[in-house]
Each structure stands twice: as C-alpha cells, then as structure tokens.
C-alpha positions as a Markdown table, in Angstrom:
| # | Residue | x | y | z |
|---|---|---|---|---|
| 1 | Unk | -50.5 | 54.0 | -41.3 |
| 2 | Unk | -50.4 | 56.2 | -38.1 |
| 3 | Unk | -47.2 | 56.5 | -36.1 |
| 4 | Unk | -49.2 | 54.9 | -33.0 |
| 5 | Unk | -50.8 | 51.9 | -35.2 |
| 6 | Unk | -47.1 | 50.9 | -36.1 |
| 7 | Unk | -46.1 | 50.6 | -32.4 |
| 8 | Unk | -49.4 | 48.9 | -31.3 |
| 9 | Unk | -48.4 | 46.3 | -34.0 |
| 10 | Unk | -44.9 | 46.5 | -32.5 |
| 11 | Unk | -45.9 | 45.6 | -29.2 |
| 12 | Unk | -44.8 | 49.0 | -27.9 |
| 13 | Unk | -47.3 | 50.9 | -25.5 |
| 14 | Unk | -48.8 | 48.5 | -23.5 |
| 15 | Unk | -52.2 | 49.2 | -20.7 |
| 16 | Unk | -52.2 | 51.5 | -18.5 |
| 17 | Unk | -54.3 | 51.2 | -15.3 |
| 18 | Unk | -52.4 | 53.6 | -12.8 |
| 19 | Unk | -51.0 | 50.7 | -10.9 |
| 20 | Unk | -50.2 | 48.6 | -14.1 |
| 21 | Unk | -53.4 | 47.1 | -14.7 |
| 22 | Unk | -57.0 | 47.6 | -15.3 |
| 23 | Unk | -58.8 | 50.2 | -13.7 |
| 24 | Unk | -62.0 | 50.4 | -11.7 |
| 25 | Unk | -65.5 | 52.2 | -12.7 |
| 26 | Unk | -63.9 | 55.5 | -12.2 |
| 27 | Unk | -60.3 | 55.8 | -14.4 |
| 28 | Unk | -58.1 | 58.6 | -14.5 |
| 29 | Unk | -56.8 | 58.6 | -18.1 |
| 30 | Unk | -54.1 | 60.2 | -19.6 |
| 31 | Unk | -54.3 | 64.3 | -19.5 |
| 32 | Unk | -56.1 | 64.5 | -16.3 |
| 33 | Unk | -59.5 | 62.9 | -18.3 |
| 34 | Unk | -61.9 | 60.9 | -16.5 |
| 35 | Unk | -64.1 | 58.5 | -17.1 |
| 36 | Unk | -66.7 | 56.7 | -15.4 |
| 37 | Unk | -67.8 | 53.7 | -16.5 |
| 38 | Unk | -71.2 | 52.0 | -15.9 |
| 39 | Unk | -71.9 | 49.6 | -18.5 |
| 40 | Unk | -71.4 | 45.8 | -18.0 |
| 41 | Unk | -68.8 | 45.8 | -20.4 |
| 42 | Unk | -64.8 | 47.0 | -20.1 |
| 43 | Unk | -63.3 | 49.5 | -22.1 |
| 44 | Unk | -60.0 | 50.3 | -23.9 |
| 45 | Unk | -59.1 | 53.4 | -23.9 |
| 46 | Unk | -56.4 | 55.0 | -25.9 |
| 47 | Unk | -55.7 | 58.7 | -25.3 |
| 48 | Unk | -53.8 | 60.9 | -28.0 |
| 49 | Unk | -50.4 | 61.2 | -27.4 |
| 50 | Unk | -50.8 | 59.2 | -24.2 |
| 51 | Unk | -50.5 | 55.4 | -23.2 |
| 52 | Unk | -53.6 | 52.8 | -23.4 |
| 53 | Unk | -55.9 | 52.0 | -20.6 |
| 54 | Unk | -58.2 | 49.7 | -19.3 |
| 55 | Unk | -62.0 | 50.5 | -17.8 |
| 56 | Unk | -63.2 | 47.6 | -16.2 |
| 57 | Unk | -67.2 | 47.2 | -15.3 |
| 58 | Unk | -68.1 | 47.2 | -11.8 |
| 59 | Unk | -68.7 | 43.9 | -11.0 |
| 60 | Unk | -65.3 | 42.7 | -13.5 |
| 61 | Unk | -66.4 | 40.7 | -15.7 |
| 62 | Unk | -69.7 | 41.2 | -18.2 |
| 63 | Unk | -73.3 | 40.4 | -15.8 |
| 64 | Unk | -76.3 | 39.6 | -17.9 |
| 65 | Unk | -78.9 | 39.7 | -14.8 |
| 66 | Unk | -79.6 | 43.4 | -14.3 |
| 67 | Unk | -80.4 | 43.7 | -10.4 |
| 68 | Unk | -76.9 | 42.2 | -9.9 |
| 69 | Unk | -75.3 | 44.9 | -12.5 |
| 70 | Unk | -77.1 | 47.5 | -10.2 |
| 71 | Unk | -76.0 | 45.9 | -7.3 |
| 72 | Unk | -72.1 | 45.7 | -8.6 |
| 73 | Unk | -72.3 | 49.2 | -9.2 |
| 74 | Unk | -73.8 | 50.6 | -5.8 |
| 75 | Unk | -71.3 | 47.9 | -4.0 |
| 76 | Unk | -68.6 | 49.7 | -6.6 |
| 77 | Unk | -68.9 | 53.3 | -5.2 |
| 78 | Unk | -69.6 | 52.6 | -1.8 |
| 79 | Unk | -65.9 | 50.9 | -1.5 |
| 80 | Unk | -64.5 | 54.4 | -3.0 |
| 81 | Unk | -63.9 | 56.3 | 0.2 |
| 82 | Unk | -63.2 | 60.3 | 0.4 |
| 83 | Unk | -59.5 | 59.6 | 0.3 |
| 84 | Unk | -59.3 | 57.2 | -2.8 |
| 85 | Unk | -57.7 | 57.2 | -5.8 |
| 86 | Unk | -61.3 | 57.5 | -7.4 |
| 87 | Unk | -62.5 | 60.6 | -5.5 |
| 88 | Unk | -58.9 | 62.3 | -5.5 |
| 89 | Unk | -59.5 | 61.6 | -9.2 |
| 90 | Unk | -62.8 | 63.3 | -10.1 |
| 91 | Unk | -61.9 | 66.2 | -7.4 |
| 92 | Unk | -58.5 | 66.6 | -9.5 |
| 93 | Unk | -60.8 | 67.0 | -12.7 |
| 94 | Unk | -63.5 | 69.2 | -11.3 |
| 95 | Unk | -61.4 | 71.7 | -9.8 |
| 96 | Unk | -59.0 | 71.7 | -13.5 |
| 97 | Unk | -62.0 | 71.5 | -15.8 |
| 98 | Unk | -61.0 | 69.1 | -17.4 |
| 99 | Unk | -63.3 | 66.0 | -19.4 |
| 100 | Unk | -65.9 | 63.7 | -17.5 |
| 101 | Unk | -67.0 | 61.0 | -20.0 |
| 102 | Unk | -69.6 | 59.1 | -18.5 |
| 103 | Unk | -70.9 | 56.0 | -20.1 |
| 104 | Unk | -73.8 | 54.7 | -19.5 |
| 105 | Unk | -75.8 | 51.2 | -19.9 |
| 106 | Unk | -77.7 | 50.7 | -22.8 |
| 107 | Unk | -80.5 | 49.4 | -21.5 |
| 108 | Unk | -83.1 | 52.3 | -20.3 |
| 109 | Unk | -83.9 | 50.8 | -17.3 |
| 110 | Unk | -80.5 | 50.5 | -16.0 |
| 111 | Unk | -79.8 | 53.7 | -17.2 |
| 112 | Unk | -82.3 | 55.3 | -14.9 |
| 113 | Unk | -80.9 | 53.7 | -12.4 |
| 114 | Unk | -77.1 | 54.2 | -13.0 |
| 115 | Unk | -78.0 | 57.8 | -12.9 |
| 116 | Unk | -78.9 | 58.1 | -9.2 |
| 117 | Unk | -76.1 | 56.2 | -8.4 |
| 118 | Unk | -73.7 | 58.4 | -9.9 |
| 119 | Unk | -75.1 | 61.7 | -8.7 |
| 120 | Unk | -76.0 | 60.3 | -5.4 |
| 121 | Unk | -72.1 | 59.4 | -5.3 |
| 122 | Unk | -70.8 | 62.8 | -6.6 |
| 123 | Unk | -73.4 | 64.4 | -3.5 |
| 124 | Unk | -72.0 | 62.4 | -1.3 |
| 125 | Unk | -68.2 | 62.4 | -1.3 |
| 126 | Unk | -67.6 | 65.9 | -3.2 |
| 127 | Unk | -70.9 | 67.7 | -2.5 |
| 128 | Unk | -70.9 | 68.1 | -6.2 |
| 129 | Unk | -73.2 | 66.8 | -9.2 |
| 130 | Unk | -72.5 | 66.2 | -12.6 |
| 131 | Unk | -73.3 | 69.4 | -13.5 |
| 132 | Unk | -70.4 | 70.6 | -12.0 |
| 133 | Unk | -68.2 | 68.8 | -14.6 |
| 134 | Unk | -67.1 | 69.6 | -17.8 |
| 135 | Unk | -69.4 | 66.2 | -18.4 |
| 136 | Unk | -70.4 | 64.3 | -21.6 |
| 137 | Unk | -72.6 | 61.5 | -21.2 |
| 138 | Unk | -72.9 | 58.5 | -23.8 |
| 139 | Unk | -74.4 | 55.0 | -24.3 |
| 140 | Unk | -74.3 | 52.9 | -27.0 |
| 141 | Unk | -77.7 | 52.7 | -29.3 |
| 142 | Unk | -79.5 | 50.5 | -32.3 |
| 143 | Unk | -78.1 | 51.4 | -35.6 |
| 144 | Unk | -80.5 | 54.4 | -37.0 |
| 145 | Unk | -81.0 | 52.4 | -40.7 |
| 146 | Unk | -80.0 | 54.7 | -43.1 |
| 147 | Unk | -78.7 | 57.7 | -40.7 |
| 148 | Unk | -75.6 | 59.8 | -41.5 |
| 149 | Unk | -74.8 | 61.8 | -38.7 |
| 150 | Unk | -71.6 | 60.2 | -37.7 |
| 151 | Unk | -69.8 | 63.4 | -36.5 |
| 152 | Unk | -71.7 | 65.7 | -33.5 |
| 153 | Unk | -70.3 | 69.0 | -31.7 |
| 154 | Unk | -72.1 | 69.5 | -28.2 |
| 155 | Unk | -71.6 | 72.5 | -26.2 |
| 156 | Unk | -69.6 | 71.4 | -23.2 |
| 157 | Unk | -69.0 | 73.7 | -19.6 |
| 158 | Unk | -66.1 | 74.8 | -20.9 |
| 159 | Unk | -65.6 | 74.4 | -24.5 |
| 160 | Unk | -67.2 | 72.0 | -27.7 |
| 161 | Unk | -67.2 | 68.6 | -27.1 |
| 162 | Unk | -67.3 | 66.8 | -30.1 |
| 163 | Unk | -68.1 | 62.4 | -30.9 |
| 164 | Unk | -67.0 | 60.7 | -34.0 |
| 165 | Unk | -68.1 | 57.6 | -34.4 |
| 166 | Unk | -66.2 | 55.1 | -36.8 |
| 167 | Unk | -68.4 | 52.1 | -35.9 |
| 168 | Unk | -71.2 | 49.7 | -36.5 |
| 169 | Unk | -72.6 | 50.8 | -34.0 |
| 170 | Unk | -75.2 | 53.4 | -32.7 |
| 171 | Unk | -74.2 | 56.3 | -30.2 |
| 172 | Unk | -76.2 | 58.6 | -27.9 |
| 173 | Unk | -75.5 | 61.9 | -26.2 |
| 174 | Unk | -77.8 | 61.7 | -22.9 |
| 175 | Unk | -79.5 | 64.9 | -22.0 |
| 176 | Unk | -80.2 | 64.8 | -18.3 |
| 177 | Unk | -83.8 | 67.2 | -18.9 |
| 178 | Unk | -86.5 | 65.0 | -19.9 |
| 179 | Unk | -87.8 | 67.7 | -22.6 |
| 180 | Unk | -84.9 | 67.1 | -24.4 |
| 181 | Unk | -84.2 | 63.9 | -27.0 |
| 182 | Unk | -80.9 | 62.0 | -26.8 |
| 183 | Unk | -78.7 | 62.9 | -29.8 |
| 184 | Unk | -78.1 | 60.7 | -32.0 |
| 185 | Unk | -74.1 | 59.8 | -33.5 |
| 186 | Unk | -75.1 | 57.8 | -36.3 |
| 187 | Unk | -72.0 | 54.7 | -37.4 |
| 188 | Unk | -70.2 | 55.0 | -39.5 |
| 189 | Unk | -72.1 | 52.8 | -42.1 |
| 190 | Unk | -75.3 | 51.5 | -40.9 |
| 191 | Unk | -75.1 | 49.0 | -43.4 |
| 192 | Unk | -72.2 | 47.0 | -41.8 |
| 193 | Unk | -70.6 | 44.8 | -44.0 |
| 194 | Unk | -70.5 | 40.7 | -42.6 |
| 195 | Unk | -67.6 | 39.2 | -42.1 |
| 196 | Unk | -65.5 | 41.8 | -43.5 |
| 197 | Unk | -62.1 | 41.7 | -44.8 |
| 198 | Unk | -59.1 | 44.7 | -43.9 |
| 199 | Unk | -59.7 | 45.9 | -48.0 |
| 200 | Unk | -63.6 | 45.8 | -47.4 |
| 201 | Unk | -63.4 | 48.3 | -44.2 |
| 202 | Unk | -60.6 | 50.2 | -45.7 |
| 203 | Unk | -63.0 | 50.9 | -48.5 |
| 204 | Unk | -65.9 | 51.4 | -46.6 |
| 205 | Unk | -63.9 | 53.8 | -44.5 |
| 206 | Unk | -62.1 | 55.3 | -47.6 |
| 207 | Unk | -66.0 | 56.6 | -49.2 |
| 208 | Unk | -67.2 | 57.5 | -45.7 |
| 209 | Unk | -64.4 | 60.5 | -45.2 |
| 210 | Unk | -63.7 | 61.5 | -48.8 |
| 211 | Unk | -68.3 | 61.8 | -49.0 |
| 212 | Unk | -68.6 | 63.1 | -45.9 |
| 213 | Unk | -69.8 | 66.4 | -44.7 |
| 214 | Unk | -67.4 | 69.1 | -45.0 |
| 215 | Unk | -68.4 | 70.9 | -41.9 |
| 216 | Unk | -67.2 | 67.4 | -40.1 |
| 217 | Unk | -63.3 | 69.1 | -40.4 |
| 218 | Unk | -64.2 | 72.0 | -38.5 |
| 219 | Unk | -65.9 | 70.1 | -35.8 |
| 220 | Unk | -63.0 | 67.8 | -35.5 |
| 221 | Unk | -60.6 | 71.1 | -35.3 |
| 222 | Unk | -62.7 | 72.3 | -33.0 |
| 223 | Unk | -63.0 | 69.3 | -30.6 |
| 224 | Unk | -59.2 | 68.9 | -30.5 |
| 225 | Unk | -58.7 | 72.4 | -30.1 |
| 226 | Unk | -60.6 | 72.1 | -27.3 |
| 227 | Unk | -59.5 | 69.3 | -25.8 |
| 228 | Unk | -62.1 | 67.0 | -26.1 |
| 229 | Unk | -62.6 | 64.5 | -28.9 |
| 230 | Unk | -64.1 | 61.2 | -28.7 |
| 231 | Unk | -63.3 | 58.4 | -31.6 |
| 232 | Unk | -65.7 | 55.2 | -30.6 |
| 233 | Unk | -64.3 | 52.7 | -32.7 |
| 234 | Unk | -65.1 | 48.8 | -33.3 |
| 235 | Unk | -64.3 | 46.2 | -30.5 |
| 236 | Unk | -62.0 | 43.9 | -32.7 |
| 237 | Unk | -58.7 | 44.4 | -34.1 |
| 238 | Unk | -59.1 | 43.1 | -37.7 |
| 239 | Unk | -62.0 | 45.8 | -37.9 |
| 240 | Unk | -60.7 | 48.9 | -35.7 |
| 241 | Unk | -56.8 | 48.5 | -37.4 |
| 242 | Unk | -58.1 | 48.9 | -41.3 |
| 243 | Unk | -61.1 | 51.5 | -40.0 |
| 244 | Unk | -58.7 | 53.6 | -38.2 |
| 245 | Unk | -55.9 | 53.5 | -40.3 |
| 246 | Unk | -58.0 | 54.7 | -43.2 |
| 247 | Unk | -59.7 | 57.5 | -41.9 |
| 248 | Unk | -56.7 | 58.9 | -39.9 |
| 249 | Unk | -54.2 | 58.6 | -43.5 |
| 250 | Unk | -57.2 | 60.7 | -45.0 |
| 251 | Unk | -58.0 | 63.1 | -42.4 |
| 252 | Unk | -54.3 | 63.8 | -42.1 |
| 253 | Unk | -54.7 | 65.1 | -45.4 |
| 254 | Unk | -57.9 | 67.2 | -44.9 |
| 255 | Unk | -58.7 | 70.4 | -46.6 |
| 256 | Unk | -57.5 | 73.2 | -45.1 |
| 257 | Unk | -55.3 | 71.1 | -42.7 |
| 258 | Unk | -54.2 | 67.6 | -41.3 |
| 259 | Unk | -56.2 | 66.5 | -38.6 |
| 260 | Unk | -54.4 | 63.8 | -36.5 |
| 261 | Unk | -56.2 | 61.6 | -34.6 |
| 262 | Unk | -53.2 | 61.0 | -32.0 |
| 263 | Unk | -52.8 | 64.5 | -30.9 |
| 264 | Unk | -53.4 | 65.7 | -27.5 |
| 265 | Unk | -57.3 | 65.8 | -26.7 |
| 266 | Unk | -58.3 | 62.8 | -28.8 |
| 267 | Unk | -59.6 | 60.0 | -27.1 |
| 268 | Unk | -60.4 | 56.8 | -29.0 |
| 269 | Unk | -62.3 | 54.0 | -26.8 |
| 270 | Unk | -63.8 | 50.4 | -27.8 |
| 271 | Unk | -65.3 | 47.1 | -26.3 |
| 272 | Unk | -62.9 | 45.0 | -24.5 |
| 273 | Unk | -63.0 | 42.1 | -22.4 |
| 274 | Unk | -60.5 | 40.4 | -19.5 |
| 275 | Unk | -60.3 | 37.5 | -22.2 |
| 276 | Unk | -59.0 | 39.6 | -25.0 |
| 277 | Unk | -57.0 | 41.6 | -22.5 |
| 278 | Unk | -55.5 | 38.0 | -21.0 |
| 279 | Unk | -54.8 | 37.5 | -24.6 |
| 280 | Unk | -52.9 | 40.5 | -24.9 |
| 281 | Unk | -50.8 | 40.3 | -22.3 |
C-alpha cells in the first residue's frame, strides 16, 4: 500500500483549507493549482506530494432546488473582491501557467448557467476569460454501459492534461464550442459491483490495470510530466482505500517504469460532505 495511504490510516496529513479549514468555490491547492468549484457538492482534494484539502459548494452545504444553487453561486463571486484571497489566487495561476480545474454541475441546465457566471467573473475582476488559463473543465456524467475509455490525454495551453478515472462513475471533458461533443472518461468498471467488499474492488481494480490499454502508461507519464494529472476516485473510504491501493501497487510496477500516483502533478479528488468531514475531524 502507498506511502500516503499508510499515513491517511495513521491519522497523519490532515485538510488543508489555507486558513485550516475548508475552502470556498475558488481553492488554491497545493503547487499553485486551482480549482473552482461549481457543483452542489464539496470536494476532497488530495494533491501529490502535498497535503489534503477541502472545496466546499457555494452555498455550503448540498441545495437540491436549482435557482437557489445559481443564486449561491452569483452571491459566491460577488463577495470575492479584487483583493481577495480568491482573485489573488487565480491571478497567481494565470500569470505562472499553472492548472485551472473547473468543475462543473451535472445538470445541463445549470451548467449553462454556471458558465456565464464564471466567465462573467474572470471579465470582471481580472479582465481575463477562461481561455486565458491553462483550464480543464469537468462534470460528472451517467455511466456509458459497456464503455472503456477510463484514461484521456487532452491538449492543454501549455502541456497534456490527462483524467483517470478509477470510479463508478461517468466523467466529461466540457468543450466550450458548441461543434464540439464532450469527451467522455469512461469508470472504471461500468458494471459496479453492489455492496462491495475491500477483496471485491481490489479485484476489480487488479483486472482493470493489468487489461488495460497499454498506451494508458504513456498518457499517465505524460500527464505527470506535465504537471497535470487528475485521479477522480470514489466518495467513500471502504471503496476509494482498496481501489487506490490496487491500482497505485500495480502502476508502481508498470512496464517501462513505476508510475506513482503521489508524485508531484497528480491530483486525486472525490465527493465529500461537511458530515463526513465533521466525522473526520
């Protein structure tokens, strides 16, 4: 089992939210990464070699209704002021280059939305747009029945950005030019076992790396080579733990050479919630 998993299961290495707890809609992560968050969920995010964080949602805490998501989100950004932590944040990252992840809702009609909010944002605080990010926008998507494809490279600003997806779930890359189809990052197995036990996922994860495409290792290289690879990995710990711990003792041993999925550039993220984070605490 990785290095990181042991001291996770330690206790060691605790959250992360810049002032010791979660962070807003935009979070600057470890590495000078950002991310910008606007689904109604939180996210953990662990980045390689660095410490864990928290993402909260806008409104801080999960909304069902979707006018008062939208409204949590416009209320969000219009508190960040040109001198926040926020701005100071994404003007850090697009004067370095470095990563943008954006995710998005799920739900198209929010989406739609969420996207003016954003850009209208950027245009008014930085005179920028997403476009002058190194940017990679996702959303989580149905399971594609049958699909494969849980390993994508996308051509970033600057370099490959590259998605592995060890989950249940469905993943999309979001192209901003309406001639152009989402991409789709296919889970892990889109037959997810029910009620699965550590051996069952370690199993599943076990034939899903050893079968898999061997151009995955290159992409994976590549990704981390170029700073940017994300690992979306299942919300709770009794999956993620056996899931990741598979795949990263077999990758580590990957032909033509080790691929660690705690090095610099990786960045794994997952569902949480202030109730499971209470609990951690």
């Amino acid at each position: 089992m990785f290095e990181f998993l042991r001291r996770r299961l330690a206790g060691d290495g605790g959250s992360d939210g810049g002032d010791g707890g979660p962070q807003g809609v935009v979070a600057e992560l470890s590495g000078g990464v950002v991310m910008v968050n606007l689904e109604r969920c939180w996210w953990a995010v662990e980045c390689g070699g660095g410490r864990r964080h928290v993402v909260r949602s806008a409104a801080g805490r999960e909304v069902f209704d979707d006018d008062e998501h939208l409204q949590e989100l416009r209320s969000a950004f219009l508190r960040m002021g040109g001198e926040s932590r926020e701005v100071k944040a994404l003007r850090r990252a697009m004067e370095a280059g470095s990563p943008l992840v954006v995710v998005f809702p799920a739900k198209p009609v929010l989406r739609g939305h969420a996207i003016d909010i954003v850009e209208e944002f950027l245009q008014r605080r930085l005179k920028a747009s997403t476009g002058d990010f190194d940017v990679i926008k996702l959303y989580t998507a149905p399971v594609r029945p049958g699909g494969e494809k849980f390993c994508r490279k996308f051509r970033g600003k600057r370099g490959v950005q590259v998605v592995l997806n060890l989950s249940g779930e469905g993943v999309k890359y979001l192209h901003y030019d309406a001639n152009e189809k989402d991409v789709v990052i296919d889970a892990l197995e889109s037959s997810w076992p029910v009620s699965p036990t550590a051996d069952d996922l370690s199993t599943l994860a076990e034939g899903r790396i050893r079968g898999m495409d061997p151009s995955y290792f290159g992409r994976l290289r590549d990704g981390i080579d170029s700073g940017l690879l994300l690992v979306y990995l299942p919300e709770r710990d009794t999956q993620r733990l056996p899931i990741l711990g598979t795949s990263g003792r077999l990758l580590d041993k990957a032909p033509g050479g080790g691929i660690d999925l705690d090095a610099p550039g990786v960045i794994r993220w997952y569902r949480t919630s202030a109730n499971l984070e209470r609990d951690r605490s």
